[in-house]
VMD Tcl script that builds the backbone (N, CA, C; Angstrom):
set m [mol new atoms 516]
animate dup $m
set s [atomselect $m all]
$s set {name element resname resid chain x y z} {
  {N N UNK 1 A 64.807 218.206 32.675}
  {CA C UNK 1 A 64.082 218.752 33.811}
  {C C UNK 1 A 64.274 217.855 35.013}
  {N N UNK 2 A 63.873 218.360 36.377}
  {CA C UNK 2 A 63.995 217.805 37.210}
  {C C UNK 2 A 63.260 216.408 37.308}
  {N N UNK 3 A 64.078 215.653 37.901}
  {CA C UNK 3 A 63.375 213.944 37.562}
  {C C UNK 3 A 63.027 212.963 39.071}
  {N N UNK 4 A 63.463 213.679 40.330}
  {CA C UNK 4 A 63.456 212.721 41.110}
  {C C UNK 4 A 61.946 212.703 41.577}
  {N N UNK 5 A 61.553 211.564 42.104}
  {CA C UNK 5 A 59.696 211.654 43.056}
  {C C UNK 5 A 59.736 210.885 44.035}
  {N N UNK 6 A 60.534 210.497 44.674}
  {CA C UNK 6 A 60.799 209.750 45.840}
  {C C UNK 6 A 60.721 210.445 47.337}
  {N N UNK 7 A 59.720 210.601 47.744}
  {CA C UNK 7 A 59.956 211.406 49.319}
  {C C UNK 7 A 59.960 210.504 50.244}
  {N N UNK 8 A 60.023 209.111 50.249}
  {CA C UNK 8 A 60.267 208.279 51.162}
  {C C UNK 8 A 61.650 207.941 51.090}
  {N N UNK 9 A 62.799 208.455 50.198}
  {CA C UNK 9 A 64.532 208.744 49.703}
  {C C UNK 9 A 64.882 210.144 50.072}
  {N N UNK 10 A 63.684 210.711 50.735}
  {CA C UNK 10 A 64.422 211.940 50.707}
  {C C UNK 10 A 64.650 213.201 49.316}
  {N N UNK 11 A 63.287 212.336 48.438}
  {CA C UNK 11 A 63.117 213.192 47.080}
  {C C UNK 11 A 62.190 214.082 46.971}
  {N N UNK 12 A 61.808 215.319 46.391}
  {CA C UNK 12 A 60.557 215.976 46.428}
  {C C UNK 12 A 59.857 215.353 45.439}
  {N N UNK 13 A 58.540 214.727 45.633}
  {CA C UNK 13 A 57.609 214.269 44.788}
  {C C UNK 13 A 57.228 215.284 43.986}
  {N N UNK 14 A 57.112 214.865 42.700}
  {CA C UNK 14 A 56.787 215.936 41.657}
  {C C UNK 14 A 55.303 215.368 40.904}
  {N N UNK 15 A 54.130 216.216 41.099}
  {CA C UNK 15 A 52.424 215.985 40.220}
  {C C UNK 15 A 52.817 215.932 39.024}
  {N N UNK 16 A 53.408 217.350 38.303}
  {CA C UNK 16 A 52.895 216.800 37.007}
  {C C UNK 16 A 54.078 217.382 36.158}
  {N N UNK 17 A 55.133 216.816 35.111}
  {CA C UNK 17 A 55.955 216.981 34.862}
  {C C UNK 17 A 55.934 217.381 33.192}
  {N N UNK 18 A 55.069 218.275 32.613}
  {CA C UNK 18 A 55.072 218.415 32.100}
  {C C UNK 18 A 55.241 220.046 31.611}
  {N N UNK 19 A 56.554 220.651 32.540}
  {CA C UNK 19 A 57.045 222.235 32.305}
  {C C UNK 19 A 56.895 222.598 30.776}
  {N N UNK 20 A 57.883 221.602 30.070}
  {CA C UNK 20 A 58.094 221.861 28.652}
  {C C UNK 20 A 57.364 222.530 27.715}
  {N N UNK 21 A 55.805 221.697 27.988}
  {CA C UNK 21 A 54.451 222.011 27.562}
  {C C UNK 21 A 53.902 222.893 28.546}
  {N N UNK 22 A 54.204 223.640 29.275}
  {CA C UNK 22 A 53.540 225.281 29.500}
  {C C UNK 22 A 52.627 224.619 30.997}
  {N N UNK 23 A 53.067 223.677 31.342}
  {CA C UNK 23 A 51.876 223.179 32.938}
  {C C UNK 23 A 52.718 223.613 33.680}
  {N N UNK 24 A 51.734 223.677 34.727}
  {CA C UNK 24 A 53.066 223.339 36.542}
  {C C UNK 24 A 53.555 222.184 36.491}
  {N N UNK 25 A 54.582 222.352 37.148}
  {CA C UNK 25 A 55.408 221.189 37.934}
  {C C UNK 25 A 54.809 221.522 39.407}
  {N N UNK 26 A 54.261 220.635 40.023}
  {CA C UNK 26 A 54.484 220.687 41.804}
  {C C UNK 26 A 55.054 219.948 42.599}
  {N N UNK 27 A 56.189 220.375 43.073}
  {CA C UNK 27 A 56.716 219.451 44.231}
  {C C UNK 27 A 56.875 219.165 45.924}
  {N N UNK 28 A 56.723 218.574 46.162}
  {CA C UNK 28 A 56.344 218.784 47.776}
  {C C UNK 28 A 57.541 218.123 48.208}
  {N N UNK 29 A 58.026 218.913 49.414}
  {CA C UNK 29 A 59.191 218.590 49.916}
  {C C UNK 29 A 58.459 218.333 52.080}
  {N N UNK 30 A 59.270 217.871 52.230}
  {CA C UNK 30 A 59.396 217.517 53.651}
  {C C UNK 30 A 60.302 218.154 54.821}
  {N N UNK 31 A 61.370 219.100 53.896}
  {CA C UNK 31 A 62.264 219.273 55.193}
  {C C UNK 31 A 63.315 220.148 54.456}
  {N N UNK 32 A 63.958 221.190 55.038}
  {CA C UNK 32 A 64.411 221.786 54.483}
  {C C UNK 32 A 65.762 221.456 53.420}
  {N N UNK 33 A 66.025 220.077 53.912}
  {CA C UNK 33 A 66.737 219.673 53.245}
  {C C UNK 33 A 66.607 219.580 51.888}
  {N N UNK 34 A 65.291 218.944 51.575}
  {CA C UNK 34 A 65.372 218.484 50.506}
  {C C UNK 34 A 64.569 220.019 49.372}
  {N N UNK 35 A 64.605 220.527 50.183}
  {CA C UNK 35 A 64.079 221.924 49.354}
  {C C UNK 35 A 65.205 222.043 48.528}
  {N N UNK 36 A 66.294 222.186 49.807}
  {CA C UNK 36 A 67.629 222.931 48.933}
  {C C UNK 36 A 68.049 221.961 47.825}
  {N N UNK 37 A 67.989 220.465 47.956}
  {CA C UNK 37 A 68.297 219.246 47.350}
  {C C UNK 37 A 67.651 219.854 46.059}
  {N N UNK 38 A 66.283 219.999 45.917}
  {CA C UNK 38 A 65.271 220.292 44.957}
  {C C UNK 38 A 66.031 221.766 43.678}
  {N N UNK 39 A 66.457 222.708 44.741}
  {CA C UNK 39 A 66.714 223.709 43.781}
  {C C UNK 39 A 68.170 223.816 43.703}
  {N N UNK 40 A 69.006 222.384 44.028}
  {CA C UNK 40 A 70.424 222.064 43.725}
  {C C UNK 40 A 69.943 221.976 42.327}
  {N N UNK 41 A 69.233 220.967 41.842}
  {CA C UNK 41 A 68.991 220.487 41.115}
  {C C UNK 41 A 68.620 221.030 39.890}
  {N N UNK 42 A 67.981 221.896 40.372}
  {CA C UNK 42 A 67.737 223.120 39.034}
  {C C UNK 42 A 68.889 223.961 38.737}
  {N N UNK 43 A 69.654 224.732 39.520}
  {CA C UNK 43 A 70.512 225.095 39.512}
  {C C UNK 43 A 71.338 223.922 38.180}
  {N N UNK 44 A 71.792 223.140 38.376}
  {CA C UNK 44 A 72.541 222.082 38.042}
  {C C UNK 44 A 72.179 221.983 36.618}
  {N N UNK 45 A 71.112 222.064 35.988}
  {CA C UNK 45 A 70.077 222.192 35.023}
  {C C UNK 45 A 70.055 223.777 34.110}
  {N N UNK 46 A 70.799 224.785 35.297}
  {CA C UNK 46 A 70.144 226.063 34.927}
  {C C UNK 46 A 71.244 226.522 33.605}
  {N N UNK 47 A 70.396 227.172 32.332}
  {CA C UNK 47 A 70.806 227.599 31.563}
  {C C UNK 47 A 71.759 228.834 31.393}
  {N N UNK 48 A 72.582 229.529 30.682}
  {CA C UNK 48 A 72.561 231.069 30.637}
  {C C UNK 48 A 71.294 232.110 30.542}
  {N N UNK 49 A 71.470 232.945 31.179}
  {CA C UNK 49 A 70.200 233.758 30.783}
  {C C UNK 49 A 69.004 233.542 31.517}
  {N N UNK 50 A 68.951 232.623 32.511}
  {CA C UNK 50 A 67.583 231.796 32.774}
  {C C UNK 50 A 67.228 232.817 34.603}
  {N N UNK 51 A 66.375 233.393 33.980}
  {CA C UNK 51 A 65.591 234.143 35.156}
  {C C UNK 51 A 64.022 233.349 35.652}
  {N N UNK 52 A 64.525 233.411 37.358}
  {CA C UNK 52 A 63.419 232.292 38.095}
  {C C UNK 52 A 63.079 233.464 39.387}
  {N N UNK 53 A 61.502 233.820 39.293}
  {CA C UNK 53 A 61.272 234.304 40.244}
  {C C UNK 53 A 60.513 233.863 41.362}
  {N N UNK 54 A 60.519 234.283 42.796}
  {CA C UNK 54 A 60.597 233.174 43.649}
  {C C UNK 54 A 59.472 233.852 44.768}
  {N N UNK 55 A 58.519 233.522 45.313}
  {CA C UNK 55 A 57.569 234.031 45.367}
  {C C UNK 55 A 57.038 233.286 46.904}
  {N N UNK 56 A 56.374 233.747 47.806}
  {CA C UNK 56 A 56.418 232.672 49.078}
  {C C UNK 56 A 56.538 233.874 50.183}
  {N N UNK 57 A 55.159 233.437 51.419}
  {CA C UNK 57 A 55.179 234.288 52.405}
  {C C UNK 57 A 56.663 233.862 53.175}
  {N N UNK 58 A 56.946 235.105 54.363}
  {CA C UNK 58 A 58.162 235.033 54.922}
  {C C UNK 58 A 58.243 233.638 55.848}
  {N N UNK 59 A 59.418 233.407 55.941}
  {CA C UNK 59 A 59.891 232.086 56.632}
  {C C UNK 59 A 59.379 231.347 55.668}
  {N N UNK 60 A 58.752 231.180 54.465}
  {CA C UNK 60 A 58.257 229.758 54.127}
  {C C UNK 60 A 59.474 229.309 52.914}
  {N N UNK 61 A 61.106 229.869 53.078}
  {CA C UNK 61 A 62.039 228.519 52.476}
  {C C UNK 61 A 62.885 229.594 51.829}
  {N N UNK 62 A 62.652 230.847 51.152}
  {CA C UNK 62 A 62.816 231.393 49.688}
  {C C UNK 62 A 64.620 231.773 49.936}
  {N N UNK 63 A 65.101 231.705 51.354}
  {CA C UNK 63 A 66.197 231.325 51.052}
  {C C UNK 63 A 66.931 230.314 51.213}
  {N N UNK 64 A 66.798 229.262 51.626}
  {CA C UNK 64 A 67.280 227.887 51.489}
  {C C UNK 64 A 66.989 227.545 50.366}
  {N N UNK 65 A 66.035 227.815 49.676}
  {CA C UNK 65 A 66.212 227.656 47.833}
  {C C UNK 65 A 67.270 228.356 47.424}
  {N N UNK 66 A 67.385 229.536 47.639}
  {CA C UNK 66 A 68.525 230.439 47.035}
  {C C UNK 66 A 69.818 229.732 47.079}
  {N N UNK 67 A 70.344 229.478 48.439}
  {CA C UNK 67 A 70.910 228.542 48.535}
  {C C UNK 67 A 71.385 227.079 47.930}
  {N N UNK 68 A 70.406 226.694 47.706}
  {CA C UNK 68 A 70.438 225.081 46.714}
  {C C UNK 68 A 70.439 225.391 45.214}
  {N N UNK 69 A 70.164 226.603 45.002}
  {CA C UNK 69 A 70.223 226.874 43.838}
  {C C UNK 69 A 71.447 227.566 43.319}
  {N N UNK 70 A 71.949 228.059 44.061}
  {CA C UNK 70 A 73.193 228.227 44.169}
  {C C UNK 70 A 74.562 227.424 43.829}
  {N N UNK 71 A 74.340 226.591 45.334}
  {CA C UNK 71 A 74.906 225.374 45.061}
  {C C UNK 71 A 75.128 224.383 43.690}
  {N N UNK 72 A 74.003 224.391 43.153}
  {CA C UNK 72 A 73.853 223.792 41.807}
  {C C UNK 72 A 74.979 224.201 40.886}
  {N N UNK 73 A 74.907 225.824 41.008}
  {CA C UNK 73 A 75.848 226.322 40.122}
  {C C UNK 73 A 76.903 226.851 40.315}
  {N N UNK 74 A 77.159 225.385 41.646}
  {CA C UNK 74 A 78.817 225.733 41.829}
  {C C UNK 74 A 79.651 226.626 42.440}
  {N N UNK 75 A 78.626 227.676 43.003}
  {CA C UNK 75 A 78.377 228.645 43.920}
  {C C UNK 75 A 79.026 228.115 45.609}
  {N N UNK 76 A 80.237 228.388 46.036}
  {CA C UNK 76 A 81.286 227.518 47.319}
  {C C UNK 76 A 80.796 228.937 48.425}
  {N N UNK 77 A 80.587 229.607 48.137}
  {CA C UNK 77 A 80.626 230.630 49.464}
  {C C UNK 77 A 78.806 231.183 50.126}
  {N N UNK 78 A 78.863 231.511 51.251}
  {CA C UNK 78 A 77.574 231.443 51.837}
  {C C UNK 78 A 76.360 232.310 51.244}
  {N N UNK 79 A 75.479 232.254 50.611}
  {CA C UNK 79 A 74.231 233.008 50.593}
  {C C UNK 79 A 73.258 233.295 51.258}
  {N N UNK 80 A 73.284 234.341 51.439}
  {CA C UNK 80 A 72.285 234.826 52.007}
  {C C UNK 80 A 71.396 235.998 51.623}
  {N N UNK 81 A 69.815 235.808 52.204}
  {CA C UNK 81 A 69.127 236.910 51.065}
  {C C UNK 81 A 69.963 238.558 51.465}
  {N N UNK 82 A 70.031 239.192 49.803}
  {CA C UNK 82 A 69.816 240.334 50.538}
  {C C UNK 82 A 68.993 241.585 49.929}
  {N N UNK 83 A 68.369 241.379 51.764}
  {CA C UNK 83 A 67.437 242.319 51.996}
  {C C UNK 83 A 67.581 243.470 51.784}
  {N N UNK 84 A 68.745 243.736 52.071}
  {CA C UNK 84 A 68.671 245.336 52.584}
  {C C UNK 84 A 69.968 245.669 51.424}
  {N N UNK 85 A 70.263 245.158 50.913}
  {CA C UNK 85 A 71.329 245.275 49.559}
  {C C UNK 85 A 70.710 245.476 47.410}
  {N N UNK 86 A 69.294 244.357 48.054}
  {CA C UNK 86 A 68.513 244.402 46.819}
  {C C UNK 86 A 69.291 243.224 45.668}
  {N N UNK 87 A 70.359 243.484 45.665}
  {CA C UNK 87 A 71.325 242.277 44.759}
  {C C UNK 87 A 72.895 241.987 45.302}
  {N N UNK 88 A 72.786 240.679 45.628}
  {CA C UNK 88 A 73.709 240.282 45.876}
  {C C UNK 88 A 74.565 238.932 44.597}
  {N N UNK 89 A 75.626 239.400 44.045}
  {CA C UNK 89 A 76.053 239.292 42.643}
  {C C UNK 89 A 77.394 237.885 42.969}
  {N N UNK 90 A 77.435 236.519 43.127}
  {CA C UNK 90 A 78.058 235.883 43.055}
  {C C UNK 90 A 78.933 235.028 41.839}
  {N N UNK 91 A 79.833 235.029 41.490}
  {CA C UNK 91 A 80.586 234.774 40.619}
  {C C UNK 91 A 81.215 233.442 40.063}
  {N N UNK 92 A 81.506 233.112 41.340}
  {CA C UNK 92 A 82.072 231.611 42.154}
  {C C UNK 92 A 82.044 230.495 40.937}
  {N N UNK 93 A 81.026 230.183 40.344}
  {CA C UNK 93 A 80.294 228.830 40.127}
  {C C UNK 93 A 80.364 229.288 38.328}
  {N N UNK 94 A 80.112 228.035 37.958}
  {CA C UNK 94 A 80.045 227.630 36.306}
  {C C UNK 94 A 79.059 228.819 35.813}
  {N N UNK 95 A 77.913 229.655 36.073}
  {CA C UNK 95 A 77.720 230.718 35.698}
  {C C UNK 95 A 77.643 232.079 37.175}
  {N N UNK 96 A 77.500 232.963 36.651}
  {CA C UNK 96 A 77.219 234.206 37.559}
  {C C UNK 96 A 75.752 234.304 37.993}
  {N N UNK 97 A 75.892 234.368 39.095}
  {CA C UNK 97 A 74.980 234.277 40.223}
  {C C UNK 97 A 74.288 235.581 40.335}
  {N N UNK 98 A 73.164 235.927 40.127}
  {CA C UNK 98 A 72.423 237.329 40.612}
  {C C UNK 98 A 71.140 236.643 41.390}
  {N N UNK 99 A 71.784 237.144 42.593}
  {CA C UNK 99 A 70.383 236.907 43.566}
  {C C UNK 99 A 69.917 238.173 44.140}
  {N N UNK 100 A 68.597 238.381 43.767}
  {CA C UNK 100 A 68.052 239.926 44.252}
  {C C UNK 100 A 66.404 239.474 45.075}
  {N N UNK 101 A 66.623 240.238 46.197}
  {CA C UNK 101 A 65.850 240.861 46.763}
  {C C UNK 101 A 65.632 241.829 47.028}
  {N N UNK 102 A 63.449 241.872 46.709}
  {CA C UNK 102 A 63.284 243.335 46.389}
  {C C UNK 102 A 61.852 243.722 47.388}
  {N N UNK 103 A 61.606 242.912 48.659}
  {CA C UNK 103 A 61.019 242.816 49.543}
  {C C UNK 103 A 61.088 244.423 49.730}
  {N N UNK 104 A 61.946 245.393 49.948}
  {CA C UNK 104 A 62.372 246.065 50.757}
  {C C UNK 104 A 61.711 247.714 49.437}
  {N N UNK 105 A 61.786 247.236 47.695}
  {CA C UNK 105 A 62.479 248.049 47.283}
  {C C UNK 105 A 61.135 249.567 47.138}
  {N N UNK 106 A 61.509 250.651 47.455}
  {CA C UNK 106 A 60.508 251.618 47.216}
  {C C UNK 106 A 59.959 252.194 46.010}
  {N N UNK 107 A 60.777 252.228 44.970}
  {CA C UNK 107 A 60.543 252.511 43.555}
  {C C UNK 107 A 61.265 251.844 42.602}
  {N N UNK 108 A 60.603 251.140 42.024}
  {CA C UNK 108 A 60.749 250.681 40.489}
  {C C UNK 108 A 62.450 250.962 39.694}
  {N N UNK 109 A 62.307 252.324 39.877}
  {CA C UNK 109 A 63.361 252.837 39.370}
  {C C UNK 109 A 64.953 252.789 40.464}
  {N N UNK 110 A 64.557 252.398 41.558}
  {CA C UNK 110 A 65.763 252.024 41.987}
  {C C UNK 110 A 66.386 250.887 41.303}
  {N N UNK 111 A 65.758 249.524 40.366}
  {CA C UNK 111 A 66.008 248.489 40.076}
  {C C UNK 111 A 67.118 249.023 38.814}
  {N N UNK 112 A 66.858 250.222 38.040}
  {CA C UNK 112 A 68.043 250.456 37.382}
  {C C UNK 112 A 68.828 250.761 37.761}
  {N N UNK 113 A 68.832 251.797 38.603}
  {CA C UNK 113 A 69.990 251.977 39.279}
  {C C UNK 113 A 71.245 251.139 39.885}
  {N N UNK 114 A 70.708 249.833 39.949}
  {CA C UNK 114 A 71.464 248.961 40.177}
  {C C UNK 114 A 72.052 247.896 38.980}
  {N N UNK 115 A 71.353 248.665 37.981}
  {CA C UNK 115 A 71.376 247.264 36.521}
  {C C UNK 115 A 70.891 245.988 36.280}
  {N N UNK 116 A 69.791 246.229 36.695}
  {CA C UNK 116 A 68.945 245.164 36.777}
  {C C UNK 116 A 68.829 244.137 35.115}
  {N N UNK 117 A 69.035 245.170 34.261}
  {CA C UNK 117 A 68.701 245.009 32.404}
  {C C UNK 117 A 69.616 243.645 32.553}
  {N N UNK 118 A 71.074 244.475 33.073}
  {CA C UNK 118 A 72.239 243.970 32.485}
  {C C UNK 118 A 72.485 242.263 33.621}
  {N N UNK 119 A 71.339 242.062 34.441}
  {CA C UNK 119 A 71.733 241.383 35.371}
  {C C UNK 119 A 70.378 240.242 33.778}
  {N N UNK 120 A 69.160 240.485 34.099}
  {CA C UNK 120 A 67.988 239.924 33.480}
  {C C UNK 120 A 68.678 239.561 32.108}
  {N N UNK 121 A 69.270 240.600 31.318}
  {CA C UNK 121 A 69.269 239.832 29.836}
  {C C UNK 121 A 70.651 239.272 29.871}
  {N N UNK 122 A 71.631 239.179 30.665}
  {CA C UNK 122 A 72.905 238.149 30.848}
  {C C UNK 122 A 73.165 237.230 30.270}
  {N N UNK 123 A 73.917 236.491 30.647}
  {CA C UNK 123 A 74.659 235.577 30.528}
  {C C UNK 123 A 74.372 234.475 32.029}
  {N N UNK 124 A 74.319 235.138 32.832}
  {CA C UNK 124 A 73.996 234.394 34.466}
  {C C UNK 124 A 72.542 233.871 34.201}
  {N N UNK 125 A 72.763 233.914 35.871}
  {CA C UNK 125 A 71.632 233.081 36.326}
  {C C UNK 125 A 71.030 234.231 37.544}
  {N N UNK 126 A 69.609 234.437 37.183}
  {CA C UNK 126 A 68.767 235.249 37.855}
  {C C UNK 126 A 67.715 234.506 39.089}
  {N N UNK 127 A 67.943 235.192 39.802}
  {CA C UNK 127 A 66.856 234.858 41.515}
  {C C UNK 127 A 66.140 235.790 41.976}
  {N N UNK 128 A 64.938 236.062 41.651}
  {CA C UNK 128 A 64.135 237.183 42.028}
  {C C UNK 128 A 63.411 237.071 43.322}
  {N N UNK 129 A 63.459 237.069 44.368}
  {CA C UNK 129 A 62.829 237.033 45.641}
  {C C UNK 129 A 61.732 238.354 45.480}
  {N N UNK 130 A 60.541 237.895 45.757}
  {CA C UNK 130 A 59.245 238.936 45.371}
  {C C UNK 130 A 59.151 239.924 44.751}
  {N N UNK 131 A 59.594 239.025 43.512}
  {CA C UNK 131 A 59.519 239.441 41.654}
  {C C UNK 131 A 57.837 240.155 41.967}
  {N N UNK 132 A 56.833 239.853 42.522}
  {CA C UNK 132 A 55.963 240.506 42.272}
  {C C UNK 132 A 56.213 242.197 42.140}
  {N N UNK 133 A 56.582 242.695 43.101}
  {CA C UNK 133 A 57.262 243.995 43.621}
  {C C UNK 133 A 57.633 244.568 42.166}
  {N N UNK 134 A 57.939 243.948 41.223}
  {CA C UNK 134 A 58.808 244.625 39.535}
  {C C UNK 134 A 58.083 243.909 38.525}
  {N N UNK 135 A 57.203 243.489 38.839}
  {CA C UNK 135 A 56.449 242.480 37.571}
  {C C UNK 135 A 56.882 243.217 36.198}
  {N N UNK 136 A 56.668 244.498 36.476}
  {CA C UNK 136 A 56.539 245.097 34.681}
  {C C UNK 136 A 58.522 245.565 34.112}
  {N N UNK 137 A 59.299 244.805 34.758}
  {CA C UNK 137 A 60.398 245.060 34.356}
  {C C UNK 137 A 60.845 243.888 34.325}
  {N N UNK 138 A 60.363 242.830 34.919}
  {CA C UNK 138 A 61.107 241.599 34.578}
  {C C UNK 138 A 61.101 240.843 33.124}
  {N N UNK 139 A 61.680 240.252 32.641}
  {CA C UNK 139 A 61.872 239.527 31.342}
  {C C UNK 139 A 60.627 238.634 31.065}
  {N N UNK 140 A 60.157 238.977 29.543}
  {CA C UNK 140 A 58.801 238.503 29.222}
  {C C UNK 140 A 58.925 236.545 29.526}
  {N N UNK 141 A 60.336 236.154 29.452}
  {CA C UNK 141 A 60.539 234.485 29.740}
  {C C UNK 141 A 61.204 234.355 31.043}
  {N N UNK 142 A 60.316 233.975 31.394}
  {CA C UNK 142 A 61.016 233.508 33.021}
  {C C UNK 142 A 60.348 232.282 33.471}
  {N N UNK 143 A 61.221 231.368 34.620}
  {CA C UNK 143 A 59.995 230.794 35.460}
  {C C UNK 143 A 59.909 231.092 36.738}
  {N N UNK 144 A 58.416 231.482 36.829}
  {CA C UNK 144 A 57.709 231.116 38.450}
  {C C UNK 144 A 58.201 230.079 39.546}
  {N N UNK 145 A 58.340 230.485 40.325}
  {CA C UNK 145 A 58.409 229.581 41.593}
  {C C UNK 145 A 57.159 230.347 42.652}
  {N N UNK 146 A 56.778 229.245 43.543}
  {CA C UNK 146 A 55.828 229.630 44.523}
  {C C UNK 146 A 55.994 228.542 45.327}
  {N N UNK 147 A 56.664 228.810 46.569}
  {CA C UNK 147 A 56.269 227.755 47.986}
  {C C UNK 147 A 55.928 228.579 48.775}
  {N N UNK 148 A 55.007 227.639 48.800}
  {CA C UNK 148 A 53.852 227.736 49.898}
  {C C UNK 148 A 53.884 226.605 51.088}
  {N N UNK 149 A 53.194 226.613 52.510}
  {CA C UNK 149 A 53.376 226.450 53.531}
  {C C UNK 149 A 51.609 225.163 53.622}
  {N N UNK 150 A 51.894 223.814 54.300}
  {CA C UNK 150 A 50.513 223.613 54.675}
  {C C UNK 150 A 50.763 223.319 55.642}
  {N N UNK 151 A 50.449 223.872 57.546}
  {CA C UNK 151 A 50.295 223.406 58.652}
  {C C UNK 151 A 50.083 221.817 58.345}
  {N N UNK 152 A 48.793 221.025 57.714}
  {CA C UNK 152 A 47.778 220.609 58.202}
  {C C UNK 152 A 48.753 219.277 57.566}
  {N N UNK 153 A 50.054 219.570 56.894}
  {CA C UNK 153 A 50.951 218.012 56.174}
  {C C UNK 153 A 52.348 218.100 57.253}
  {N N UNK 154 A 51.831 219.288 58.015}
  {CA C UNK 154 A 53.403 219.498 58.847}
  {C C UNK 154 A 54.457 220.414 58.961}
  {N N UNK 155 A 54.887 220.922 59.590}
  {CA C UNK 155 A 55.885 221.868 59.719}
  {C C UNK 155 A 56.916 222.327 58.509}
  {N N UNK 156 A 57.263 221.149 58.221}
  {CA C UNK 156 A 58.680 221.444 57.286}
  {C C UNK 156 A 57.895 220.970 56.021}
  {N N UNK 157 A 56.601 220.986 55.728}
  {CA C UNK 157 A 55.828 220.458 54.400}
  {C C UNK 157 A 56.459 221.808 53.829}
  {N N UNK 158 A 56.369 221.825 51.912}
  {CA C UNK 158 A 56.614 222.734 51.087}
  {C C UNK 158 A 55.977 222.268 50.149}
  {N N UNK 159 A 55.432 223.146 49.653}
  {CA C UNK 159 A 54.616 222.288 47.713}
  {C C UNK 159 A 55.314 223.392 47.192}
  {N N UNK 160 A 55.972 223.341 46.331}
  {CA C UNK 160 A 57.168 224.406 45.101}
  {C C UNK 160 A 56.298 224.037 43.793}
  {N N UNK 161 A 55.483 225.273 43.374}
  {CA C UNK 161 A 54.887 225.395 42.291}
  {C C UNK 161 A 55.991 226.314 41.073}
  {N N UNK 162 A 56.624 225.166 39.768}
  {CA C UNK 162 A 57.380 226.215 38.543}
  {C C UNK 162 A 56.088 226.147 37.903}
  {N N UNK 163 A 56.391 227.345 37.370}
  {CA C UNK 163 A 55.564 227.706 35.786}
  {C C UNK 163 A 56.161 228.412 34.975}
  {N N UNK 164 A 56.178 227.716 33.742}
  {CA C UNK 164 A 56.860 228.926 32.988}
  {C C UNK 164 A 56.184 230.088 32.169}
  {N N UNK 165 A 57.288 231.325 32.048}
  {CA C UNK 165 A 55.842 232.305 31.639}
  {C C UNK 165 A 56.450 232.916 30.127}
  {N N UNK 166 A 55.729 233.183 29.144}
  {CA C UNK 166 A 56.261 233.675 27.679}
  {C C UNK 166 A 55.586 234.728 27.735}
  {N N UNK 167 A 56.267 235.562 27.067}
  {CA C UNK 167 A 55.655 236.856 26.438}
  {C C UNK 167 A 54.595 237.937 27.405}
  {N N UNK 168 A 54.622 237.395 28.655}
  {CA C UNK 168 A 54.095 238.462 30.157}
  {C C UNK 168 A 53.194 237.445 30.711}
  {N N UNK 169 A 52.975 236.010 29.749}
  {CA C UNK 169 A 51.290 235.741 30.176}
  {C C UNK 169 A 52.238 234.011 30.801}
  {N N UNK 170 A 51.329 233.613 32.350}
  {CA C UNK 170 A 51.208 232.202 32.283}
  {C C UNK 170 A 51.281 231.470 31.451}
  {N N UNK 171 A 51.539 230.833 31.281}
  {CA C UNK 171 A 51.776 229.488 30.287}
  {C C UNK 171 A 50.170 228.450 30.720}
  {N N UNK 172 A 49.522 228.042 30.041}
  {CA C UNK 172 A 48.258 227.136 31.203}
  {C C UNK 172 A 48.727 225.830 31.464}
}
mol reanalyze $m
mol bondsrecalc $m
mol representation Tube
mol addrep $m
């Protein structure tokens, strides 16, 4: 799992590191840099099969993660969300890239239409940008992501909440 806690290096400090065992991880980042640094890192880490949904009001990062997470997996060409596409399917990198956004999507059933099954139970690597939108079609194992925004630590503050989830339910 992710190991760095240094934000005076330019690391996202991480609370509590105990994913394995079913807690959050929280990490707080400073700058967009080190967001992407943060979900290089997972990426880098990321398994076959491993679906991460990504959760966060607008402007607050969810694609400069995409991005770093990307990167991780080796992923050389530009990402960007897409909105108005629903899945954008990159190949590039040590596994296959499915990054979907579903901000936009009107019914449920458009998500097959595109093969969503065949994207979720893969071989790749899954990016759900407001997985809320499909909760009841996404894969009973996934992890949560949530950044969130605090004015009151600064502009480019981020706290990136993982959780992992089994069988539909939080993990505590």
């Amino acid at each position: 799992m992710i190991s760095e806690t240094n934000s005076a290096q330019g690391k996202a400090m991480i609370h509590e590191t105990n994913l394995a065992q079913g807690k959050a991880v929280i990490f707080e980042t400073n700058s967009a840099q080190e967001t992407f640094d943060l979900a290089k890192r997972l990426g880098e880490q990321a398994k076959p099969g491993a679906v991460y949904t990504l959760s966060g009001d607008l402007g607050v990062g969810k694609t400069v993660f995409a991005q770093g997470l990307a990167a991780g997996l080796g992923i050389a060409e530009p990402v960007n969300s897409p909105t108005f596409t629903i899945l954008q399917v990159y190949d590039g990198g040590r596994l296959p890239f499915y990054h979907f956004d579903v901000y936009r999507i009107g019914d449920v059933g458009e998500m097959d239409e595109i093969g969503c099954e065949d994207c979720f139970y893969g071989t790749g690597v899954c990016l759900v940008e407001w997985a809320e939108q499909i909760s009841e079609l996404l894969p009973e194992a996934r992890t949560q992501l949530l950044i969130e925004k605090d004015p009151k630590k600064g502009f480019d503050y981020r706290r990136i909440t993982l959780r992992e989830v089994r069988e539909g339910r939080v993990m505590p």
